[in-house]
C-alpha positions as CSV (number, residue, x, y, z in Angstrom):
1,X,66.0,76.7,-187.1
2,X,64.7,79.4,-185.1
3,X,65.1,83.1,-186.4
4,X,64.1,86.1,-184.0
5,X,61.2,88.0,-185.2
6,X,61.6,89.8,-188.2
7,X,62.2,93.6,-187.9
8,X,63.2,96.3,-191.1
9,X,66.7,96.9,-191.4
10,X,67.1,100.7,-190.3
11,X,68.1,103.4,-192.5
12,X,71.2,105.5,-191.9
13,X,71.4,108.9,-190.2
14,X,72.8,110.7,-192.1
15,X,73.1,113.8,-189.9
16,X,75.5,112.1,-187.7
17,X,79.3,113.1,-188.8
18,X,80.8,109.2,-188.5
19,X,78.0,108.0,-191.0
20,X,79.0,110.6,-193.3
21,X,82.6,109.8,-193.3
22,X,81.8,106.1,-193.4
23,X,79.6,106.5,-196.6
24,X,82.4,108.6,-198.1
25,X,84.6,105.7,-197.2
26,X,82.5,103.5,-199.5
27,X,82.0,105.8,-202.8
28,X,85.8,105.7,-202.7
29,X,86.4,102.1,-201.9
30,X,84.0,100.9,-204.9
31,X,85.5,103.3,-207.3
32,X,88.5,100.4,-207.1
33,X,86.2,97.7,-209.5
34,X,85.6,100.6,-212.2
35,X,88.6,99.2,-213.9
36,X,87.5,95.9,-213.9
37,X,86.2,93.8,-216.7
38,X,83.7,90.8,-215.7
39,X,82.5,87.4,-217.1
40,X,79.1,86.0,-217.5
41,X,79.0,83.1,-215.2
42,X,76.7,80.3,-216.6
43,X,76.6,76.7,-214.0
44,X,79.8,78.0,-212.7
45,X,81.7,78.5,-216.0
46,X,82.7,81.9,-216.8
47,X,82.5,83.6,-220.3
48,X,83.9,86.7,-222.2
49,X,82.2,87.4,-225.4
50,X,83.0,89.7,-228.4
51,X,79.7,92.0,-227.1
52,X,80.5,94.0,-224.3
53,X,78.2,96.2,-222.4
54,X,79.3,99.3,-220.4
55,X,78.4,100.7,-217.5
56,X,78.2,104.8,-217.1
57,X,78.0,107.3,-214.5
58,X,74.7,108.7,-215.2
59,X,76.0,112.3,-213.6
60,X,79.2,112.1,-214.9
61,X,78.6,110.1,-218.3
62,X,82.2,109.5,-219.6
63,X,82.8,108.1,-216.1
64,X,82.9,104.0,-217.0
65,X,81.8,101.8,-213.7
66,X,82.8,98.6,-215.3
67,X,83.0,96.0,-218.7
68,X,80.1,93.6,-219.0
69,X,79.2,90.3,-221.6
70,X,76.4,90.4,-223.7
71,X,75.3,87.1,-223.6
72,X,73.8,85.3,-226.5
73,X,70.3,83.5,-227.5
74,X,72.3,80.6,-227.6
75,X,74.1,81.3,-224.4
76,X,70.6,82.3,-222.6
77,X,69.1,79.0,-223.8
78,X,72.0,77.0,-221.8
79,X,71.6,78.9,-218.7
80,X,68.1,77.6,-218.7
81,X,68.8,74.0,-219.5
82,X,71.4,74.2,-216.7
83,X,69.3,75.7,-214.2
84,X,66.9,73.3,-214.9
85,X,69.4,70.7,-214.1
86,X,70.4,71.9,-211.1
87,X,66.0,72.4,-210.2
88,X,66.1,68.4,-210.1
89,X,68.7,68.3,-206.8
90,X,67.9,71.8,-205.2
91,X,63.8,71.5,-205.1
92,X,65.2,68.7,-202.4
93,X,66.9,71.1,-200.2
94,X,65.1,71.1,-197.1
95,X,63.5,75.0,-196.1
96,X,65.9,74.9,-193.6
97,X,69.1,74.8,-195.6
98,X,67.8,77.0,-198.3
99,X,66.3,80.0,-195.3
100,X,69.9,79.6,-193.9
101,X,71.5,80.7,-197.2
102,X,69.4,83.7,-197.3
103,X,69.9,84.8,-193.8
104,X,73.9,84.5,-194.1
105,X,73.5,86.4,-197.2
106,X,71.6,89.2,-195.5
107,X,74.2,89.4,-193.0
108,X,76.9,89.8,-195.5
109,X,75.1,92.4,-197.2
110,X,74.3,94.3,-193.5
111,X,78.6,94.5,-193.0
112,X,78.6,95.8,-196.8
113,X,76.1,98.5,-196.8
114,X,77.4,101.3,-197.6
115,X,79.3,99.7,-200.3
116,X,76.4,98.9,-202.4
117,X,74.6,102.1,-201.7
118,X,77.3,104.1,-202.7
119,X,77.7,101.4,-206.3
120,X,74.1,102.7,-206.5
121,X,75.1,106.6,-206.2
122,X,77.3,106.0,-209.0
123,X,75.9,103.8,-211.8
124,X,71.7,105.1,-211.2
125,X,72.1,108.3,-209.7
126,X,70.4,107.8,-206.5
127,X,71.2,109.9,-203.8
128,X,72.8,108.8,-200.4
129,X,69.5,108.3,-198.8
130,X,67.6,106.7,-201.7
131,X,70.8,104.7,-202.3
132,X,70.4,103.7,-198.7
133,X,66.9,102.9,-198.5
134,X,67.6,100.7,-201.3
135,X,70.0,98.5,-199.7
136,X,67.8,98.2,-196.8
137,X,64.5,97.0,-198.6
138,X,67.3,94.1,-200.1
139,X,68.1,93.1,-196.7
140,X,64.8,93.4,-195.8
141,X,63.9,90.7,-198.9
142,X,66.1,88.2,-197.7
143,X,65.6,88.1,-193.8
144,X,61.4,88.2,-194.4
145,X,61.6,85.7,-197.2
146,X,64.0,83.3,-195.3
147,X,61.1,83.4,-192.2
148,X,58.4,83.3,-194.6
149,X,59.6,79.9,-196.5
150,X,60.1,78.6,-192.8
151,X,56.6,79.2,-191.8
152,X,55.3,77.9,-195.2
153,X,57.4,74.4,-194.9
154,X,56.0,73.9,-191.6
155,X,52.6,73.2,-193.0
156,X,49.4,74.8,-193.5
157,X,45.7,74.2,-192.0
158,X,43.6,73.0,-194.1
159,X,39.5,72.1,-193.7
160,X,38.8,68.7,-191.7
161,X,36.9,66.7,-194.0
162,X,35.2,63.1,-192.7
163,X,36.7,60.1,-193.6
164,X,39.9,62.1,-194.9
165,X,43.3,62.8,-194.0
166,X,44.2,66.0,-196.0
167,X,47.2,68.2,-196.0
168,X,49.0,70.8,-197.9
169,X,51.9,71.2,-198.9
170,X,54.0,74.2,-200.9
171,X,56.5,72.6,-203.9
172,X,58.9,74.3,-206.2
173,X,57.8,74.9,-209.8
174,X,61.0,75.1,-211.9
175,X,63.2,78.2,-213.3
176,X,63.3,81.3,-212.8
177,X,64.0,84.2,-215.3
178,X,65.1,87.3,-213.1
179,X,64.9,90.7,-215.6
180,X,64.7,93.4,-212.8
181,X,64.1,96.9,-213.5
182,X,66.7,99.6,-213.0
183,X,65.5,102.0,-211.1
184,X,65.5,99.7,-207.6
185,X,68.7,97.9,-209.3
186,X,69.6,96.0,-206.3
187,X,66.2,95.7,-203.9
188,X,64.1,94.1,-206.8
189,X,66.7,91.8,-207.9
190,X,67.6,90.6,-204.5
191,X,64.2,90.6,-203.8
192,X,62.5,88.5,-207.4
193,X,65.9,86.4,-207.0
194,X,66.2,85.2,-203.6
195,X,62.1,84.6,-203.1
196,X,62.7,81.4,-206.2
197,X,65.6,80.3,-204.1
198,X,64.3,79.7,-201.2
199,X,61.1,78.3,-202.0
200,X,62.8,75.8,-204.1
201,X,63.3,76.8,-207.7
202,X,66.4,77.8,-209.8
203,X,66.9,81.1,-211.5
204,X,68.3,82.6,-214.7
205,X,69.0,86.1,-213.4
206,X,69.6,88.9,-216.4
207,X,70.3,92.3,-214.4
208,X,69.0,95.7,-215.7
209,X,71.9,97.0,-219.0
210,X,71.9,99.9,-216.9
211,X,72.8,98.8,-213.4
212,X,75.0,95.7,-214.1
213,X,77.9,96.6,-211.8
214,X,75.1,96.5,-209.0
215,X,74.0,93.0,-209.9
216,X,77.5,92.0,-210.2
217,X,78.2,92.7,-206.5
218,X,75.0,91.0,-205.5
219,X,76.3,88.2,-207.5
């Protein structure tokens, strides 16, 4: 697998008029999953619990961006045991596989911009440009990380020693627990996220309980 060098994803100008309209595209197009209620996933099941958590419009705080689970000690404790499951196949994935899924991802992101910048205008208050510069750095996450794990599976140097043959070699460690912050509510998480994946391990990822609807794109 051979990726071009990596380069930042560039931010929008937003001094030219199509941009504009296209980001005003996106606030309205998002504003179509504020209605929605969505599940905690755990190993591909999906739950609804009695807790909910809601998600507000910081700038317009009676506006409600979505219905979220609250998941349970017990619940958290599963997710765990399950990823840890899955840790015993996926640490097998060769670099390869797992750098691909990250670079597809990216690319899915790239045709969505605007869409989760403008989530990120709604539920954290960011402006367009913050909002933007968000989105890129998540982008940016996945394409260097996917590169990075390459480069680190193809082996390292390591001090010639007489009478030795020595090499070394990077291996996964196990699960991840994902708790980003909410104030970069979709570059942090793509970023702690997707670095486990590809080098190997599982994750456990609980999202900010003030930028779930965010997370749940991402997702």
């Amino acid at each position: 697998m051979k990726l071009p060098k990596f380069t930042n994803e560039p931010f929008t100008d937003f001094t030219k008029k199509k941009n504009r309209a296209d980001f005003e595209k996106a606030l309205n197009k998002v504003t179509s999953r504020f209605r929605n209620e969505y599940p905690l996933t755990i190993g591909g099941q999906k739950f609804y619990t009695d807790a909910k958590l809601y998600s507000y419009n910081p700038s317009s705080k009676d506006e409600k961006l979505g219905v979220f689970q609250k998941a349970t000690a017990e619940m958290a404790m599963q997710a765990i045991d399950i990823a840890h499951n899955a840790f015993s196949t996926w640490k097998f994935t060769p670099a390869k596989t797992r750098a691909k899924f990250l670079v597809e991802a990216a690319k899915k992101m790239r045709k969505r911009k605007h869409e989760f910048s403008a989530m990120m205008v709604y539920e954290v208050g960011k402006n367009w440009a913050e909002a933007d510069g968000d989105t890129a750095e998540a982008i940016d996450f996945m394409e260097f990380y996917a590169r990075e794990m390459l480069r680190y599976a193809e082996g390292q140097p390591v001090v010639k020693y007489p009478g030795e043959k020595n090499r070394l070699e990077y291996i996964p460690l196990g699960v991840g627990v994902v708790i980003p912050p909410w104030n970069f509510p979709l570059a942090i998480l793509v970023g702690m996220t997707t670095a486990s994946i590809v080098a190997g391990n599982t994750v456990v990822l609980k999202p900010s309980s003030d930028s779930p609807a965010i997370a749940q794109m991402f997702f």
